[in-house]
DSSP file (Angstrom, degrees, kcal/mol; ACC not computed):
  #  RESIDUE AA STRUCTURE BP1 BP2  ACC     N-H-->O    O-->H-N    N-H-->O    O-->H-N    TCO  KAPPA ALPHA  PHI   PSI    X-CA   Y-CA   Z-CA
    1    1 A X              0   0    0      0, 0.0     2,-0.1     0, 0.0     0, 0.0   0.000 360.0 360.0 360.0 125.9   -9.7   -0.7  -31.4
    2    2 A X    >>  -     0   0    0      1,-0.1     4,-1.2     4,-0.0     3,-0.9  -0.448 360.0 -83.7-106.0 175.6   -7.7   -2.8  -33.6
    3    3 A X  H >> S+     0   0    0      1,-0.3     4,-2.8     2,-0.2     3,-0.5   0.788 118.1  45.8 -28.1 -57.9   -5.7   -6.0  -32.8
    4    4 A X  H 3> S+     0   0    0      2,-0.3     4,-2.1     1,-0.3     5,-0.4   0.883 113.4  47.2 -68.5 -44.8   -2.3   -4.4  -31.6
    5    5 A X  H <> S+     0   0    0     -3,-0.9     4,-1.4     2,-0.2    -1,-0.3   0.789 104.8  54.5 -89.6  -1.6   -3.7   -2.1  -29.5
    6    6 A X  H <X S+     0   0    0     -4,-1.2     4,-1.0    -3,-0.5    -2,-0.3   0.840 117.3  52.9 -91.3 -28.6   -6.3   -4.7  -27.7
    7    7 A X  H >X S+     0   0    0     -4,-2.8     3,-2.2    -5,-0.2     4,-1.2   0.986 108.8  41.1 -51.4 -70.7   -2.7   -6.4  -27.2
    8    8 A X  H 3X S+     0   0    0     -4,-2.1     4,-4.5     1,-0.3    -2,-0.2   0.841 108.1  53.5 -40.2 -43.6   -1.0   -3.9  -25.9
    9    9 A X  H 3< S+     0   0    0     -4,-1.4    -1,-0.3    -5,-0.4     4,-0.2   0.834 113.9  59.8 -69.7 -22.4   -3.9   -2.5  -23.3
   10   10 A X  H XX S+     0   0    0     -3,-2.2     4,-1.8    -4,-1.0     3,-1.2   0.977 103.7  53.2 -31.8 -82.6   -3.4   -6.8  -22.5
   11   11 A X  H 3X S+     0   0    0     -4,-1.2     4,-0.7     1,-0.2    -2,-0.2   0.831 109.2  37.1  27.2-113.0   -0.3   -6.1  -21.7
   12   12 A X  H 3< S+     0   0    0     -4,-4.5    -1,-0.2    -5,-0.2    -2,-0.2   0.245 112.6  58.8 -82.4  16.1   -0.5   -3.5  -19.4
   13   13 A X  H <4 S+     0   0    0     -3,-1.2    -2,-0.2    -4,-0.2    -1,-0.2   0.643 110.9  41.3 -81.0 -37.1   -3.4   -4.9  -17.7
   14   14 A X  H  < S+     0   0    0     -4,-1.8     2,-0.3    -5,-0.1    -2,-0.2   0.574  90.2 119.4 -91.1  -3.0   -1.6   -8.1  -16.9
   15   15 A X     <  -     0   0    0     -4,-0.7     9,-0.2    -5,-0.2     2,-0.1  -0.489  60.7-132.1 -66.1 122.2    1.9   -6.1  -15.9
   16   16 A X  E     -A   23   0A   0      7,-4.2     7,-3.2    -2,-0.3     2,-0.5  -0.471  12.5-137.3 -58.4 135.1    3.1   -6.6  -12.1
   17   17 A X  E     +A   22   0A   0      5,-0.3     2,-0.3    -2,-0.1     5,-0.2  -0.961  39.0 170.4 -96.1 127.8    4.1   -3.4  -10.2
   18   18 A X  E >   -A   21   0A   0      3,-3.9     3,-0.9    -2,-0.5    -2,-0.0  -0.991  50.0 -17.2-143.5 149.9    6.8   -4.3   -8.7
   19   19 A X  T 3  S-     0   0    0     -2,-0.3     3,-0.1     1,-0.3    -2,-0.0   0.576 128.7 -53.3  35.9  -3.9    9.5   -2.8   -6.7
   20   20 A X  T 3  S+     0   0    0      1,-0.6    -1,-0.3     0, 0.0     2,-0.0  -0.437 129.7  89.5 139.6 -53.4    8.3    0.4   -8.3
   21   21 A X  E <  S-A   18   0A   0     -3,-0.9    -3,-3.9    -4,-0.1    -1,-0.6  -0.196  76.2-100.2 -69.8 163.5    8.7   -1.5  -12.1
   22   22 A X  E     -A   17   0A   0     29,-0.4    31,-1.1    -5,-0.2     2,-0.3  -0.583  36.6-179.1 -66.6 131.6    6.5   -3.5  -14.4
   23   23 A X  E     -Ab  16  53A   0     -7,-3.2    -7,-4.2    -2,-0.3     2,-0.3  -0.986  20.0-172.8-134.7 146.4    6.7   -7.2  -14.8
   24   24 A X  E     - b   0  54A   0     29,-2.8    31,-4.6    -2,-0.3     2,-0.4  -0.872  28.5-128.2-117.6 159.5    5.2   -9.8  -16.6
   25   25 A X  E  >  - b   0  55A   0     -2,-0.3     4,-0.8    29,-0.2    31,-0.3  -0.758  29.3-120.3-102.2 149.2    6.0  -13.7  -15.8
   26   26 A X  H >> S+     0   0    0     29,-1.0     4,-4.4    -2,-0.4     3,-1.7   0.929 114.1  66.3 -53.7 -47.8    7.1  -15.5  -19.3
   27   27 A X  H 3> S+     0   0    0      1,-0.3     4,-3.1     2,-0.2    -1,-0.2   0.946 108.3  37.3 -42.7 -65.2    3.7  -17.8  -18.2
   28   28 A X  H 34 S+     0   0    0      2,-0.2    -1,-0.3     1,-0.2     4,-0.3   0.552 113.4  52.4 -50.7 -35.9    1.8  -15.0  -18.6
   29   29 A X  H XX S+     0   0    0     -3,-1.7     4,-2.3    -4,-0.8     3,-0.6   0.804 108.5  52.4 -81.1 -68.7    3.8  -13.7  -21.5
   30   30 A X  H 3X S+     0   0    0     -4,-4.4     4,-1.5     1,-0.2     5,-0.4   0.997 111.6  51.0 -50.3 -62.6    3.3  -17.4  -23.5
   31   31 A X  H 3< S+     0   0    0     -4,-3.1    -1,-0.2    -5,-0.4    -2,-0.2   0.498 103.0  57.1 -77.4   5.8   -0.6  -17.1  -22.9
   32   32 A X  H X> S+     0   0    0     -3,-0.6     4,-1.6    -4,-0.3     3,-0.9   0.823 107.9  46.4  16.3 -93.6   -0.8  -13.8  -24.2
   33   33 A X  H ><>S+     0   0    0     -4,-2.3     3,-2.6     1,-0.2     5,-0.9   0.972 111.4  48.2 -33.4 -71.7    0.5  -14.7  -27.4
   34   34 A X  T 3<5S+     0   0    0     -4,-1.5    -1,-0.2     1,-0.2    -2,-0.1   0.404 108.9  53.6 -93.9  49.6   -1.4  -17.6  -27.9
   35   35 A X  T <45S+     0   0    0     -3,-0.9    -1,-0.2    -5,-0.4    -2,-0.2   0.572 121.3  35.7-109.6 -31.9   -4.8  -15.7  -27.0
   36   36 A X  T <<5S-     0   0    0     -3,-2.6    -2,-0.1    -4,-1.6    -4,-0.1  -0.384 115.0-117.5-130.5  49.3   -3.7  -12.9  -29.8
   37   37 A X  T   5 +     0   0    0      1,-0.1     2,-0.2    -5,-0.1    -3,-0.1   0.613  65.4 130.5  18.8  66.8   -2.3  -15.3  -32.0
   38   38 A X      < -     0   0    0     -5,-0.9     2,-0.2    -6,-0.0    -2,-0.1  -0.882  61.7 -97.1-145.4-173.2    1.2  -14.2  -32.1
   39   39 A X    >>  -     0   0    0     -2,-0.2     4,-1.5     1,-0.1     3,-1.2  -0.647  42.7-107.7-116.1 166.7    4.4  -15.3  -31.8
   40   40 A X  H 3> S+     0   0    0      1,-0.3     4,-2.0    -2,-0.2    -1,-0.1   0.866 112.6  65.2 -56.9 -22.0    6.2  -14.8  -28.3
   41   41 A X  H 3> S+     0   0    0      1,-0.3     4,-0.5     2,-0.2    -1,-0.3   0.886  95.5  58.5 -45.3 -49.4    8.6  -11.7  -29.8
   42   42 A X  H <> S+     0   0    0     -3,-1.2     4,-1.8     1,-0.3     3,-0.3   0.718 106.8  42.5 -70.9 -49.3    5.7   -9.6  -30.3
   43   43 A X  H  X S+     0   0    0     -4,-1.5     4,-2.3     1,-0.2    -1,-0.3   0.834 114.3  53.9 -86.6 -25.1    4.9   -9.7  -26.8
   44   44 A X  H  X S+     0   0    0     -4,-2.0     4,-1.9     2,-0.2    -2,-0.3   0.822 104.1  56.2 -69.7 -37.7    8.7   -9.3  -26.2
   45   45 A X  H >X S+     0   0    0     -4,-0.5     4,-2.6    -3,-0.3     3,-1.4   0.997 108.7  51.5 -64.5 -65.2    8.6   -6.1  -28.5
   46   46 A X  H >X S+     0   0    0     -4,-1.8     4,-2.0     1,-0.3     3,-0.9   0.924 109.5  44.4 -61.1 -38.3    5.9   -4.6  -26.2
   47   47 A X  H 3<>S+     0   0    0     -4,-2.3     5,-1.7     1,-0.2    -1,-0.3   0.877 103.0  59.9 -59.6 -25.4    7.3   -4.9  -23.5
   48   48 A X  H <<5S+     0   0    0     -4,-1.9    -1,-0.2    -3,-1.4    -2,-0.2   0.644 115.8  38.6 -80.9 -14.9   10.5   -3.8  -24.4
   49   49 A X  H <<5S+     0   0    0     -4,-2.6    -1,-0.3    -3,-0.9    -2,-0.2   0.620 108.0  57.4-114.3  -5.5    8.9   -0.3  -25.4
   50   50 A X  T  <5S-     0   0    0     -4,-2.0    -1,-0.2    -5,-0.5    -2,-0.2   0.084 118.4-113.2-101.6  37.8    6.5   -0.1  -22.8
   51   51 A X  T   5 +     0   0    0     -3,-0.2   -29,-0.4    -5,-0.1     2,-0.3   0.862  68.5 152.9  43.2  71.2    9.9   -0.4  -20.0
   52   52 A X      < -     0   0    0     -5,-1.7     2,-0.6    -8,-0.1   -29,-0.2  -0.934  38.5-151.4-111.0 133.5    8.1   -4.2  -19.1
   53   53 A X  E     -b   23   0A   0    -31,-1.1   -29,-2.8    -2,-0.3     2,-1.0  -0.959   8.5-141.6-109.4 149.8   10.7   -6.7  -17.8
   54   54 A X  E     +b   24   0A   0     -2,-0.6     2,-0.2   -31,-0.2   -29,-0.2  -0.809  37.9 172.3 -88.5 108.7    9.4  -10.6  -18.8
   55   55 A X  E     +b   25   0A   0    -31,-4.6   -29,-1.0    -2,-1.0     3,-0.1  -0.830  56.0  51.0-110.3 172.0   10.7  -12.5  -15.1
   56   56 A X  S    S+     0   0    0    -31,-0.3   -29,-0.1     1,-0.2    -1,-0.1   0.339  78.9 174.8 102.6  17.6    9.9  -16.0  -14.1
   57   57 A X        -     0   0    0     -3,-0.1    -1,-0.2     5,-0.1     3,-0.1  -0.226  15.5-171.4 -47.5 115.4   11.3  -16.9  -17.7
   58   58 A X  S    S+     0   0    0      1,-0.2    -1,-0.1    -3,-0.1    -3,-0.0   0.024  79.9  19.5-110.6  20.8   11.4  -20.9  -18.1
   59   59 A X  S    S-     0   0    0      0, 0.0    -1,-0.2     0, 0.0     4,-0.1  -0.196 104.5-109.1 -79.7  22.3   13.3  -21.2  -21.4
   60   60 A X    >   +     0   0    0      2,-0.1     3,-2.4     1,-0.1    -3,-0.1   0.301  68.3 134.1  93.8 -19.3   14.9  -18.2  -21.9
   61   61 A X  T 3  S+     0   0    0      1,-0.4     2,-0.1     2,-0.1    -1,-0.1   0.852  82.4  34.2 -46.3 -42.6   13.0  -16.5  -24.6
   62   62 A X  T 3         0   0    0      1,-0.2    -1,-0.4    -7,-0.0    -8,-0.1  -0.208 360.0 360.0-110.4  58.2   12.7  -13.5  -23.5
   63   63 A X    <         0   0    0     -3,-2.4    -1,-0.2    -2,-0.1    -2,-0.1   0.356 360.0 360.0 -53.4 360.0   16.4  -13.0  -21.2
């Protein structure tokens, strides 16, 4: 399993069901990244194709 996909399956381990959708908290988001040494976008990209929404955001990156 290479890098990207040991993110993603990350990812979607650490995604909230909520109201019926996914969520991840930006906390969660940040420590991601710097666990797979990437930059916060990256984690923003997956989510945004796997239908993820980033809540609890505390500066806004991913709004």
């Amino acid at each position: 399993m290479c890098k990207s996909d040991n993110l993603i399956k990350a990812v979607l381990e650490r995604a909230q069901d909520s109201d019926g959708k996914k969520k991840l908290t930006c906390a969660v988001a940040f420590e991601l990244s710097q666990k797979f040494d990437v930059g916060p976008a990256e984690i923003g990209r997956i989510c945004n194709h796997q239908n993820i929404k980033i809540c609890k955001c505390q500066l806004g990156c991913f709004a």
